[in-house]
ROZAVEX-994837 format. One record per atom (N, C-alpha, C, O): x, y, z; residue in one letter. Coordinates in pm, whole numbers, plus 50000, padded with zeros to 5 digits. Layout:
// ROZAVEX-994837
XYZA...
***
This chain:
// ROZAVEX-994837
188966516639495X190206522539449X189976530339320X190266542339324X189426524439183X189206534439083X187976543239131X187646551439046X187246543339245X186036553339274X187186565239337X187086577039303X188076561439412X188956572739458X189656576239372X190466583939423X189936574639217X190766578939101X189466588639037X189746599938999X188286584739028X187456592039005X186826605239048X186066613038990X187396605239170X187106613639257X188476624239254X188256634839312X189576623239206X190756626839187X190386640339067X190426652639060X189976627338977X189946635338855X188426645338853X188456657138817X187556640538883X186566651538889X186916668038982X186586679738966X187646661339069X187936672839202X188586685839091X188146697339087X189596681039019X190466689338906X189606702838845X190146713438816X187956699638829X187336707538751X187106720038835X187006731438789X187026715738993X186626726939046X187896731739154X187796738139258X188816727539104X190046729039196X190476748339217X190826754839316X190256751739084X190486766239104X189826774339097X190206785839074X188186769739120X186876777139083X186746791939201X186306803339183X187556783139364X187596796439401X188336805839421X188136814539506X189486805039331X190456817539310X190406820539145X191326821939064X188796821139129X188876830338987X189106838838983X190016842438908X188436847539065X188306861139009X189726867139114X189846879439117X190626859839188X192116864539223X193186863439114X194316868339105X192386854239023X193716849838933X194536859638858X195686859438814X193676867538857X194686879738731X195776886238816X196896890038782X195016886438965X196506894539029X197446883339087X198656885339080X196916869939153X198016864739136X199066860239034X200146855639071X198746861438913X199436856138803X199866863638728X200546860038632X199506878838762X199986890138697X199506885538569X200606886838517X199176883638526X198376884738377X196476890038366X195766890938466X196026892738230X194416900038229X193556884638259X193816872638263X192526892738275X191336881238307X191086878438168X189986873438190X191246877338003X190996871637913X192146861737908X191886852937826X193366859937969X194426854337966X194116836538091X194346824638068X193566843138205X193916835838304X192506832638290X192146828538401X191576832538214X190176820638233X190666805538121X190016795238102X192326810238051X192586795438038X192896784138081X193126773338027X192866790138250X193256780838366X192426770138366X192616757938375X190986780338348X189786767838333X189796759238224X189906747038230X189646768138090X189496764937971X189816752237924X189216742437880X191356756837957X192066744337914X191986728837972X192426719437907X191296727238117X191156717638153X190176709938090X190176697638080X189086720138037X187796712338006X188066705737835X187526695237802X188936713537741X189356714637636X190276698637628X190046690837536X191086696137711X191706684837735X191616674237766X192296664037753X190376677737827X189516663037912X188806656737819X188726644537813X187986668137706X186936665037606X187946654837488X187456644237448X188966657837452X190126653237342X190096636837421X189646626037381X190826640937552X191716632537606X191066623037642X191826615137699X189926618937640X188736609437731X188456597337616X188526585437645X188166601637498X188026591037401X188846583537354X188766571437336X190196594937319X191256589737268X192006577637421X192186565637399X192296583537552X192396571337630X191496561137648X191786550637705X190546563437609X189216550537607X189626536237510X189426524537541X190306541937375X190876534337319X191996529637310X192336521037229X192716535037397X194316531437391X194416518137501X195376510537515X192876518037587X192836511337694X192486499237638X192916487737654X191276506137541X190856488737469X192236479037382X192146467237351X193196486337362X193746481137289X195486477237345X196186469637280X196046485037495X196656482237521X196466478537690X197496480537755X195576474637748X195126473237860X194596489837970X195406498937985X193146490538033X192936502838074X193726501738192X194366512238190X194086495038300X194476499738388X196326503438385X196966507138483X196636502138308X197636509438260X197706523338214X198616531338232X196436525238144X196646535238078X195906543438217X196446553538261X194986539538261X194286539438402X195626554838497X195586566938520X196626542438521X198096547438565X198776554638524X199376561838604X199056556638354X199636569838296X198616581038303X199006592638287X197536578838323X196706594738335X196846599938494X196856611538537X196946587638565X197316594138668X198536603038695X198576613938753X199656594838630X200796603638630X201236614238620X202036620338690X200386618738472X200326626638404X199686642138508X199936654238516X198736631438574X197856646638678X198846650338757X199076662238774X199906636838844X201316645138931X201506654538895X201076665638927X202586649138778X203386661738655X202506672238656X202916681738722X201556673338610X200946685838605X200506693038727X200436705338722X200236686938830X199786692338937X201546698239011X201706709139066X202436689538994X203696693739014X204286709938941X204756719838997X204076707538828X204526720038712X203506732538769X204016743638776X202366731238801X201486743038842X201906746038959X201936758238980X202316738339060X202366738339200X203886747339223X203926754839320X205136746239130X205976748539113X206106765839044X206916774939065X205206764938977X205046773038863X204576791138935X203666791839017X205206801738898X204316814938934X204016822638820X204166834838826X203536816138695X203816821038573X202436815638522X201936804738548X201866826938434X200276819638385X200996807938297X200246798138298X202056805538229X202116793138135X201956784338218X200876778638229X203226781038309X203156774038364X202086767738415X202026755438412X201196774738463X199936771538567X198886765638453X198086757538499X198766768338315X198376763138192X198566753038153X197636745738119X200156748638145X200436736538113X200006721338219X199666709838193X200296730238360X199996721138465X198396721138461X198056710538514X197636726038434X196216723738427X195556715938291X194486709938301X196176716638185X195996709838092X196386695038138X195436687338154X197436690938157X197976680038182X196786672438291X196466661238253X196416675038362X195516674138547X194136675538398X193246667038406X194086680238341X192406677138246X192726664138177X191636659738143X193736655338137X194036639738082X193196632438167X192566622738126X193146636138274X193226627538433X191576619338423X191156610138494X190936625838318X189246628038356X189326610038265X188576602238324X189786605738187X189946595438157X189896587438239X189266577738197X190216586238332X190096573538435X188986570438446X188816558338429X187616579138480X186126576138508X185646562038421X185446551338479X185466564338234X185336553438195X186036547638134X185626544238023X187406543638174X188386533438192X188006521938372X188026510238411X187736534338416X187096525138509X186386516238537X186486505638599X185346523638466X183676515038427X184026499838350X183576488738381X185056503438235X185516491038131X185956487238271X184956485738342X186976485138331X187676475638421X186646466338493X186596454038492X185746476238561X184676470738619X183796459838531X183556448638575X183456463038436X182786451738354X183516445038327X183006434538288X185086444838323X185426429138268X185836420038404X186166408238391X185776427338551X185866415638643X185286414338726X185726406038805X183986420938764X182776424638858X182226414838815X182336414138693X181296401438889X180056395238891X179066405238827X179226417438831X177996398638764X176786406738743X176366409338869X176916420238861X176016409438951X175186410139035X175866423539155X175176430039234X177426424639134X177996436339168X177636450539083X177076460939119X178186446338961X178346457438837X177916469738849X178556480138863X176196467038838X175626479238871X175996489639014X176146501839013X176076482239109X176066490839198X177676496639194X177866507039257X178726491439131X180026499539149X180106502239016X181276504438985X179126503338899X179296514238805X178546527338838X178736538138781X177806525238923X177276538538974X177236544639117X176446552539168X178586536939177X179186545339245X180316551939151X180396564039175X181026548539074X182206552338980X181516560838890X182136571238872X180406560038823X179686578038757X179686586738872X180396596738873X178776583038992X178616593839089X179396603439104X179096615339116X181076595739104X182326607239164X182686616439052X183636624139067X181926616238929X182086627838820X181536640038897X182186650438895X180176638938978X179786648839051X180206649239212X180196659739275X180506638939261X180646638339409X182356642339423X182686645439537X183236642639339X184446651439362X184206664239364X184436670339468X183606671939235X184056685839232X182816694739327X182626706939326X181926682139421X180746693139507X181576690639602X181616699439688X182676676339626X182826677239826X184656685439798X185326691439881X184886683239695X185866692539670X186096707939674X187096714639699X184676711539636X185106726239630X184906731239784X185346742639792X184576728339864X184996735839995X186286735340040X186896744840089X186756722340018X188326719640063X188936731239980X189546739140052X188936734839822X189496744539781X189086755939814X189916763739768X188046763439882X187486773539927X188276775240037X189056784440063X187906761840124X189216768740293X190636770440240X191236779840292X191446761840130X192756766540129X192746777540030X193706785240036X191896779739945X192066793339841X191966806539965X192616816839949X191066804340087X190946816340182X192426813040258X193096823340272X193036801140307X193416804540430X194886798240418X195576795640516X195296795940276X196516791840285X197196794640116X196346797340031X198526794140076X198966797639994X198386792839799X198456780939768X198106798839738X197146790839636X198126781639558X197916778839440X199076777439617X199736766039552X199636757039623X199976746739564X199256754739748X198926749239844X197846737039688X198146725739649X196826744939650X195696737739601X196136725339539X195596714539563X197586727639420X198016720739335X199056708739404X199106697439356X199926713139529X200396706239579X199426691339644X199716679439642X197996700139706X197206688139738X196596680539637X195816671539668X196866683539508X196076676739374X197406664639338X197106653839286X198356666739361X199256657239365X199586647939414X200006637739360X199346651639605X198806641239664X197956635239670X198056624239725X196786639439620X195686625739556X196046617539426X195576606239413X196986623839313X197166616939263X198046608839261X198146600539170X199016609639378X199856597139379X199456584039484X199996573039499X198286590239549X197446580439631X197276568939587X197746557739607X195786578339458X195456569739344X195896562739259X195176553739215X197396564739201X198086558739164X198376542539208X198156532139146X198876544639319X199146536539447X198556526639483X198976515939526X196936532539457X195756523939510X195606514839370X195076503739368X196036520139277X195066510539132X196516505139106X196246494339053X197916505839110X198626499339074X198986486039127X199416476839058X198686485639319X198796476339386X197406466339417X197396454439449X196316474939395X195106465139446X194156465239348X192986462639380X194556469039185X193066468239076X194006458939002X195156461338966X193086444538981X193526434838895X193966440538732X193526451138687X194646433938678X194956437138559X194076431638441X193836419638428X193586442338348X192476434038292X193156428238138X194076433638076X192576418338107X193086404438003X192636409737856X193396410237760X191296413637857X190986423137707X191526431537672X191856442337722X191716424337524X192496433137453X191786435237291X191396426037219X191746447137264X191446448637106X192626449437020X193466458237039X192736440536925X194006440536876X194046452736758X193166457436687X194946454336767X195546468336614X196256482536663X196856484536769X196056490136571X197106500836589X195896513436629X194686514936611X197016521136691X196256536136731X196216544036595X197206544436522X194976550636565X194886554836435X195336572736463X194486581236490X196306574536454X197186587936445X196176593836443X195476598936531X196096592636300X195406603236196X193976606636261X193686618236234X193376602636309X191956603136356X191906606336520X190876609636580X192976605136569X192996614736679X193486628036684X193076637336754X194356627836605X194866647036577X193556648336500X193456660636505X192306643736421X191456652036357X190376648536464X189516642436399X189886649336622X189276645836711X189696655336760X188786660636823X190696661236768X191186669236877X191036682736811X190386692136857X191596682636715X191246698236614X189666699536577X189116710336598X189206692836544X187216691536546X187036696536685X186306706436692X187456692636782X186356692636924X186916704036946X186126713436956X188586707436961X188966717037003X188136733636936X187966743437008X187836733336828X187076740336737X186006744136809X185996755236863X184946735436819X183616735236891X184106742237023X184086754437037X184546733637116X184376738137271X185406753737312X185446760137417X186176755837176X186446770237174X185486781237125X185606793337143X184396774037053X182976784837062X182676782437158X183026791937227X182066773137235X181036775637298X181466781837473X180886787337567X182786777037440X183176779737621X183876798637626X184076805037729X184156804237469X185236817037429X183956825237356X184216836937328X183016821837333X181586828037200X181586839437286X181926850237237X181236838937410X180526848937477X181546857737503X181156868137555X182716856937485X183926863937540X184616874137432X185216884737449X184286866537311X184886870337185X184066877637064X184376885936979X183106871737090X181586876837067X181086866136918X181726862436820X179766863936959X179546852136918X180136856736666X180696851436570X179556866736697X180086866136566X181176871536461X181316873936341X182066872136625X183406876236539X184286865436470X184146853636502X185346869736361X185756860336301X186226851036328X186066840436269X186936852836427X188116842536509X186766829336589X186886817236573X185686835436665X184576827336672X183686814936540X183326803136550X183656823136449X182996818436367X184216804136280X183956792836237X185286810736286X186146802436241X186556788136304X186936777836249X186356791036431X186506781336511X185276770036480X185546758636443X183486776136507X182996765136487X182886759236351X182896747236326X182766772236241X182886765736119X184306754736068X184176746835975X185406755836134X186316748136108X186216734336182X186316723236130X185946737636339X185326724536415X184386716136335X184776704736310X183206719836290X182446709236179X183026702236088X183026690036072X183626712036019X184096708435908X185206697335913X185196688235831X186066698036001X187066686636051X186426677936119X186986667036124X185296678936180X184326666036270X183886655236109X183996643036097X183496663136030X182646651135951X184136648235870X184656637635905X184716653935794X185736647735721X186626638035808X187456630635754X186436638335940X187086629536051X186276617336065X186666606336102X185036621136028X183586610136032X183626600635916X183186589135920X184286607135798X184126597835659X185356587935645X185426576935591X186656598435734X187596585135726X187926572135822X188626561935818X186806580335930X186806568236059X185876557236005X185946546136058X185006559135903X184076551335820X185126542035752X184916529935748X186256547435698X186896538535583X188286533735574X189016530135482X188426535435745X189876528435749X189426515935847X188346510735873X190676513935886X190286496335884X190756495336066X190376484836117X191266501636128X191426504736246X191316521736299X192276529336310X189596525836334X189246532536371X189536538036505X189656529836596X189676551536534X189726556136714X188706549836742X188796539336806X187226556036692X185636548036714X185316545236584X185296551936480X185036532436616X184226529636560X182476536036534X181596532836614X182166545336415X180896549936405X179776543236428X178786546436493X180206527136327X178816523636342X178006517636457X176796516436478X179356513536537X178816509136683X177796525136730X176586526136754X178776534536729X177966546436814X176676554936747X175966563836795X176666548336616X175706548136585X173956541836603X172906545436551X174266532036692X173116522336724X172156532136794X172356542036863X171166526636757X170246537236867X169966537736990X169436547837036X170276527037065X170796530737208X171926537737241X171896545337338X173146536137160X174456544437167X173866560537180X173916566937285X173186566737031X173306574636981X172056577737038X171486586536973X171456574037130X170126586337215X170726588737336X170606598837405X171666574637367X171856580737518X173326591537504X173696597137607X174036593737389X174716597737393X174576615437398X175166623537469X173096618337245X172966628137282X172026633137416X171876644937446X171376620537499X171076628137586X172266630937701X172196641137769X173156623037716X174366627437772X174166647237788X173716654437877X174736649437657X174826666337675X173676673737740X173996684537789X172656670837749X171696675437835X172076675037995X172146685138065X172336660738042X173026657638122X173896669838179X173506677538267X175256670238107X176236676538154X175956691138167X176616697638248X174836698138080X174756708338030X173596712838196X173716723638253X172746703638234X172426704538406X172996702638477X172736706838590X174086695238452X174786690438640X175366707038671X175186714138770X176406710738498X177036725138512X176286735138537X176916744538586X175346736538524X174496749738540X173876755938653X173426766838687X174086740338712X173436742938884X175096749638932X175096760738985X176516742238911X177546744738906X178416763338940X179206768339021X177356768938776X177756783938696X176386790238838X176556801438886X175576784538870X174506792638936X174356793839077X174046804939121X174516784339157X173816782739260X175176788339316X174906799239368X176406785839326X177176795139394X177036811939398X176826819039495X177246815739250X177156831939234X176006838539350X176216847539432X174666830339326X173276831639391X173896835239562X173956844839638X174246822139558X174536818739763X175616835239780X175256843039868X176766838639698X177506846839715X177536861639675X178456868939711X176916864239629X175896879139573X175596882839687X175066877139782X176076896239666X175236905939779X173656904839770X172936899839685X173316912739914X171916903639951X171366918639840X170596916939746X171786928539867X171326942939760X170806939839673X169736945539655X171316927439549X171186923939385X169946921039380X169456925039274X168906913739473X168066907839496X167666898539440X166506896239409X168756890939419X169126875239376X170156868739497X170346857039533X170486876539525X171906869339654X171556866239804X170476869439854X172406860639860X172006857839977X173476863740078X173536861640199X174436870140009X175716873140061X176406860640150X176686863540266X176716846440103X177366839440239X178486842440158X178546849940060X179606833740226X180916836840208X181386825640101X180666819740021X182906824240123X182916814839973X182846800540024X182286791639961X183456798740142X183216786840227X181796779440245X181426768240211X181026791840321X179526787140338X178766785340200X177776778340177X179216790140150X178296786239947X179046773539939X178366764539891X180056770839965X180816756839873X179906745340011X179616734439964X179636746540112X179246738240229X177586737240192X176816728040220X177336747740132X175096747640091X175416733539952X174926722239940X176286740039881X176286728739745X177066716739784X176836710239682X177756709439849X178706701339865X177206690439890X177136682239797X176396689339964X175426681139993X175066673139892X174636661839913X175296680439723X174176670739620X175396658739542X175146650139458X177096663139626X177776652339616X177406645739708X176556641139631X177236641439786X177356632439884X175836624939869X175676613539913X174656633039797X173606622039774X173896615239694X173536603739719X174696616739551X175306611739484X175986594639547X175546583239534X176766598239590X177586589839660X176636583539718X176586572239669X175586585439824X174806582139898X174256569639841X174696558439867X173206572339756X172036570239621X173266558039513X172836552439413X174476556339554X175246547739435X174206530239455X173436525839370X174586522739609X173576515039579X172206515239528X172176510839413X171286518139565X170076524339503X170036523839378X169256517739306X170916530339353X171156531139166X171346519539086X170826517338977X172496508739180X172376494239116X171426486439136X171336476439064X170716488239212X169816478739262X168746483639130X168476476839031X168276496739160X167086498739023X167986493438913X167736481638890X168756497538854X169306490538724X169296475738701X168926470738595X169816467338826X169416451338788X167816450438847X167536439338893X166846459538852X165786456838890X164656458738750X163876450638699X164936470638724X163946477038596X164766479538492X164106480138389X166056481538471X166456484338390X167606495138416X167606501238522X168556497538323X168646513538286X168236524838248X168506535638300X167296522138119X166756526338045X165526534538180X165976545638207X164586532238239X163796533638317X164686545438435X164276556638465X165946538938487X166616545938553X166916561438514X166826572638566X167276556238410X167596572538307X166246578938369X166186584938477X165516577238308X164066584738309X163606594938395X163136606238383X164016584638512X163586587338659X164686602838679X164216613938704X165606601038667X167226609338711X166656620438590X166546631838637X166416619938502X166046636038391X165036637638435X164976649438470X163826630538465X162426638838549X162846643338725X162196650438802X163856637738743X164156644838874X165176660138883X165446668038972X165496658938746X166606672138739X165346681238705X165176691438773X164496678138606X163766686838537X163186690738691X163686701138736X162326684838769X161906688538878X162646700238955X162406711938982X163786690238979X164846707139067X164776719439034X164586729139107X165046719038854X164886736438803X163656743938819X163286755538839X163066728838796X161236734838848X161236743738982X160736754339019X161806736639018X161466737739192X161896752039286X161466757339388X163126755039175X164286768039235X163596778739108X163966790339089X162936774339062X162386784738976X160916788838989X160296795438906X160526784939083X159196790839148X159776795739286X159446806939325X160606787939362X161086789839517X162596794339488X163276785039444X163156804139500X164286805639537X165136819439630X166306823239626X163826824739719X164236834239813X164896831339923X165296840939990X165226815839977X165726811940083X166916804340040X166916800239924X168136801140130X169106789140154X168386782440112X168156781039992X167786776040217X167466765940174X166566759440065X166396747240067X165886768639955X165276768639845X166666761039742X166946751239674X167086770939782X168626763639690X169626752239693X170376748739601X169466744639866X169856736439903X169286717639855X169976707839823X167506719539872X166626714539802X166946712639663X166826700839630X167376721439558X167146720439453X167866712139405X167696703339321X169046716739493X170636712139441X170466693839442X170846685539359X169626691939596X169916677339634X169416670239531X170056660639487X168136674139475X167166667739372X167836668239235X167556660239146X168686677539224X170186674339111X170836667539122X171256660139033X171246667639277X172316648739277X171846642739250X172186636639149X170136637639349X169376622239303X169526626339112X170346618439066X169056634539015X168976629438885X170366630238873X170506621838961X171526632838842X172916634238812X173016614138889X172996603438827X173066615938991X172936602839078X172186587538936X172836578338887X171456589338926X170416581238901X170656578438721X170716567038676X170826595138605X171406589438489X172856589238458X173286584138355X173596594538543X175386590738520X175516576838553X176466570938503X174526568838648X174756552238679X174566547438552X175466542938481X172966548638513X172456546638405X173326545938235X173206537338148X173846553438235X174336558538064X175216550338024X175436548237905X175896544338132X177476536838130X176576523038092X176806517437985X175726518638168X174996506938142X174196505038021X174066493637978X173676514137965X173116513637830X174096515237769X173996509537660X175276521537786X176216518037638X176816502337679X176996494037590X177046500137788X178066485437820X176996473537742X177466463737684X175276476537751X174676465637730X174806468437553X174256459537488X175276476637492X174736480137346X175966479437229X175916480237106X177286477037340X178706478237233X179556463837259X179266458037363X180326459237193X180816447237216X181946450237315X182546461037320X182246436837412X182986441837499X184486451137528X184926459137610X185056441737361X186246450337333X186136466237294X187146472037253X185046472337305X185036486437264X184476492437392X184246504337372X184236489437491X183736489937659X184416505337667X183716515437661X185716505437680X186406517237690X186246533237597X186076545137624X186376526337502X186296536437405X184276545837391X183866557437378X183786535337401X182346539837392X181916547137513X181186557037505X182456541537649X182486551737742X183036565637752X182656575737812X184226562337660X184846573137646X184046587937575X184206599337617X183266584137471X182816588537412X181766596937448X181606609037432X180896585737516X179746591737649X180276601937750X179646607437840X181136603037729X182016608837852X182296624337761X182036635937792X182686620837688X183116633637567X181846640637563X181986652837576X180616636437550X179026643137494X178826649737653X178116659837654X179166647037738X178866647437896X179926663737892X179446674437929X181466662237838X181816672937839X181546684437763X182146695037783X180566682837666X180436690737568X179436698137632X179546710337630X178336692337697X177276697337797X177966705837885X177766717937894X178716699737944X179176712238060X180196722138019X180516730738102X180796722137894X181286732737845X180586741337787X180986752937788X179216737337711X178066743837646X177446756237804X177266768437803X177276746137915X176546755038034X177136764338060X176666775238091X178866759638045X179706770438104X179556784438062X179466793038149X179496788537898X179356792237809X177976800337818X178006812537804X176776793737841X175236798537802X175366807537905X175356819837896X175526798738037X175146803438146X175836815538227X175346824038301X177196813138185X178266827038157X177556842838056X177616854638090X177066838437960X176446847937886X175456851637915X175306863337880X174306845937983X173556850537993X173346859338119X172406867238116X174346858738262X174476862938357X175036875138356X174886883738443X175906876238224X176906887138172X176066897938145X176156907838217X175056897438031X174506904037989X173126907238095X172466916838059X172706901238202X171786906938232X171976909738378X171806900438457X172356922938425X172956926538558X172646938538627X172656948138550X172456940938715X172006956438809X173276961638858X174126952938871X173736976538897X174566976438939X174296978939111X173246984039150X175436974439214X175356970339355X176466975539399X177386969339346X176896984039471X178066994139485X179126993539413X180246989539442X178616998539299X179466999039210X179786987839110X180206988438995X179486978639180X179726964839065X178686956838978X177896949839042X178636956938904X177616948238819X177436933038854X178396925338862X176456930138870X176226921938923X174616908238855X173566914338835X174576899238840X173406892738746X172486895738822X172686896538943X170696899238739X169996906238822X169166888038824X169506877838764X167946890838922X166896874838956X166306870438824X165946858738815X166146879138713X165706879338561X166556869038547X166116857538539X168176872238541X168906863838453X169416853238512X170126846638436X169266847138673X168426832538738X167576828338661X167886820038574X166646831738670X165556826238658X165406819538463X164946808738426X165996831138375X166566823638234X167406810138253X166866799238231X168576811138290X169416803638309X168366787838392X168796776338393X167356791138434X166826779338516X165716772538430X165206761538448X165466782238328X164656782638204X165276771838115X164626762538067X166516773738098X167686769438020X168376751838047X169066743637987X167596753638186X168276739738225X166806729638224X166876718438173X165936733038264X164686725738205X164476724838095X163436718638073X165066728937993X164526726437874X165646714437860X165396703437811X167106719037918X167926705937863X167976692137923X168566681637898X166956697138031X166706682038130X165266678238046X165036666338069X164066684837946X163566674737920X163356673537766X162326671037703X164826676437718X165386672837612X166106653537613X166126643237546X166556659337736X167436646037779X166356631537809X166656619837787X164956637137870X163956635737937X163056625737824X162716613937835X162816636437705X162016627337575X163126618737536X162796607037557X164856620037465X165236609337428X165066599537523X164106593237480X165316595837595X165146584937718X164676573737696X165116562337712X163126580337635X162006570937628X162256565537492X161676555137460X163086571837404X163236560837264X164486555637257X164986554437145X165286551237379X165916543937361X165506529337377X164396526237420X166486519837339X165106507937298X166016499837430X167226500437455X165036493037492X164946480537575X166006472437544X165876467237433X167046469237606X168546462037560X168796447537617X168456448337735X169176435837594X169426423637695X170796426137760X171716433337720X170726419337857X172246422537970X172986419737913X172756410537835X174396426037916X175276424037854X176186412937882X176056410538002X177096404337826X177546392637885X179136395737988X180226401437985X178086385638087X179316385138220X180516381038189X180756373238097X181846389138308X182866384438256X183136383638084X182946371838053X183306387638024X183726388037901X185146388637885X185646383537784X186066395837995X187726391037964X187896386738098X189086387538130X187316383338169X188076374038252X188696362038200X188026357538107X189746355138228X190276344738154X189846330738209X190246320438154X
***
């Protein structure tokens, strides 16, 4: 039941990926206007993921579990309703809260799973971060081709009142609780910090990396991150707690997180354009938008596939080891499409060997923070992991957007990314898979974390 809430909320990211480039005429507004359709989801999810991480530790997650679901209705309702770019803004912001459920989940799972379950349904519940938005985007490909594009939002509603449904009637209610107050102040300065950042990195290339309105953004994002850092140090009921995420298992797997996210997205920004490019560019293979979303949909479902597997190595060797395996298997893929990529199926291959690593350290990451934070912060520290995960795939969105931009041939008439600026972009993702690849190995060896901890 929370693997199908997971799957809800991941689906959200790629829900309108294939009526981008329609959006300006359906919405009557410019294409600098209507890429906030995307924007804003990812912008909301990054805020909204930590801050519900803790509201869970402190007022029960599967509650809060249930208001994010809600929240995706409403919004999927207001867009679905909506023929107005606000509208369709507000309803997509709202449907980016939703991404909270993933590790609210994970916490639920550790406080009433046996050990001997855990692993394998914490890494089926990472998997659906990637196994929604790959088996999702075809479903939005056939109705973005073959039926009304509100159609999309109407069906985002009906999953979320599924999900709703499913976790209100059949997910136990969990007993841990962190006692104290929500610290205001330190979530409006979480949200203005991040919001800062992921408006460079996802708007840099759009706005140009060194115009003012750019520069202002990240220089103000820092600047509100650490003054947000010194008072989360010195009040007495923190959003996070630093020094927990400070530990050095926290704080390697966290920054390798962004490596993480910054590959799962890049295969994401690439391997479609590739499959859908005229065959002329001599990077493309011309399929349609259907048959590109049906070549990539496969490296969800190894995902999904690979979830036991994943628990079994984790109560076998570790996490730590698991990680390893999943960043030398991503690094491999880019390897792999970056010597081979004249065929389908060059690209099909690559992709799968992205699920197994996406597969193998999204199980992983949840388990090195669960074994490294005390149980009452389960939520929030996931949350967090979850935040570094979005920063990665807003960073790819961003690189990999720019760099495709700028390097292009023209193909009747249209500009188009030439095999040069593949082959960078694949450049780009090996380096962040064995970025992710060396921290790994210095994260330190952890003891299991203790069973049941709020069961009563």
């Amino acid at each position: 039941m929370l693997a199908f809430a997971g799957l809800c909320s991941s689906f959200m990211f790629t829900l309108v990926v294939p009526l981008q480039a329609e959006l300006p005429a359906l919405l009557d507004s410019s294409r600098e206007d209507t890429t906030w359709v995307v924007t804003i989801t990812l912008l909301v999810a990054a805020v909204a993921t930590p801050i519900s991480g803790r509201l869970g530790d402190m007022y029960g997650k599967r509650r809060v579990a249930i208001a994010l679901l809600a929240l995706l209705i409403v919004g999927s309702l207001i867009a679905a309703l909506s023929g107005s770019i606000v509208g369709v803004i507000i309803g997509r912001a709202l449907q980016g809260a939703v991404t909270g459920v993933v590790p609210l989940g994970i916490a639920i799972m550790r406080d009433v799973l046996p050990p001997e379950r855990l692993g394998t349904a914490v890494a089926l519940m990472s998997a659906t971060m990637g196994v929604g938005g790959a088996v999702g985007m075809p479903v939005a490909a056939y109705l973005a081709v073959n039926a009304d594009w509100h159609a999309l939002f109407w069906l985002a509603a009906a999953l979320g009142v599924v999900g709703l449904l499913l976790i209100f009637f059949i997910v136990p209610e969990d007993v841990l609780r962190s006692p104290g107050r929500l610290d205001i102040v330190g979530a409006i300065g979480l949200a203005i910090g991040l919001t800062g950042i992921l408006l460079f990195v996802s708007r840099g290339a759009e706005w140009g990396w060194t115009a003012p309105s750019t520069l202002a953004c990240i220089i103000g994002g820092v600047v509100v991150l650490l003054v947000w850092g010194w008072y989360q140090l010195r009040t007495d009921d923190p959003l996070l707690d630093l020094r927990v995420a400070a530990r050095p298992a926290v704080l390697f797997t966290n920054i390798a997180a962004i490596g993480m996210g910054f590959a799962l997205f890049a295969s994401n920004v690439t391997f479609p354009q590739m499959l859908e490019m005229p065959v002329g560019s001599g990077a493309g293979f011309g399929l349609d938008m259907i048959s590109a979303a049906l070549v990539v949909m496969p490296a969800g479902l190894v995902m999904m596939v690979i979830s036991p597997l994943s628990g079994w190595l984790e109560r076998t060797v570790g996490p730590r080891p698991l990680f390893t395996v999943g960043a030398a298997a991503i690094v491999l893929a880019y390897v792999f499409v970056l010597i081979l990529s004249s065929e389908v199926w060059h690209i099909l291959v690559g992709n799968l060997l992205i699920g197994v690593g996406i597969g193998f350290t999204f199980a992983a990451m949840p388990m090195i923070i669960m074994r490294s934070v005390p149980a009452h912060e389960t939520g929030a520290s996931n949350g967090l992991n979850a935040l570094f995960r979005s920063v990665g795939t807003s960073s790819a969105s961003a690189v990999m957007g720019g760099v495709l931009a700028a390097m292009t041939v023209d193909v009747d008439g249209v500009a188009v990314p030439t095999h040069d600026a593949f082959q960078v972009c694949f450049w780009l993702a090996i380096a962040a898979g064995i970025v992710a690849l060396v921290l790994s190995l210095f994260i330190p060896k952890q003891p299991a974390a203790d069973p049941h901890p709020s069961l009563p």
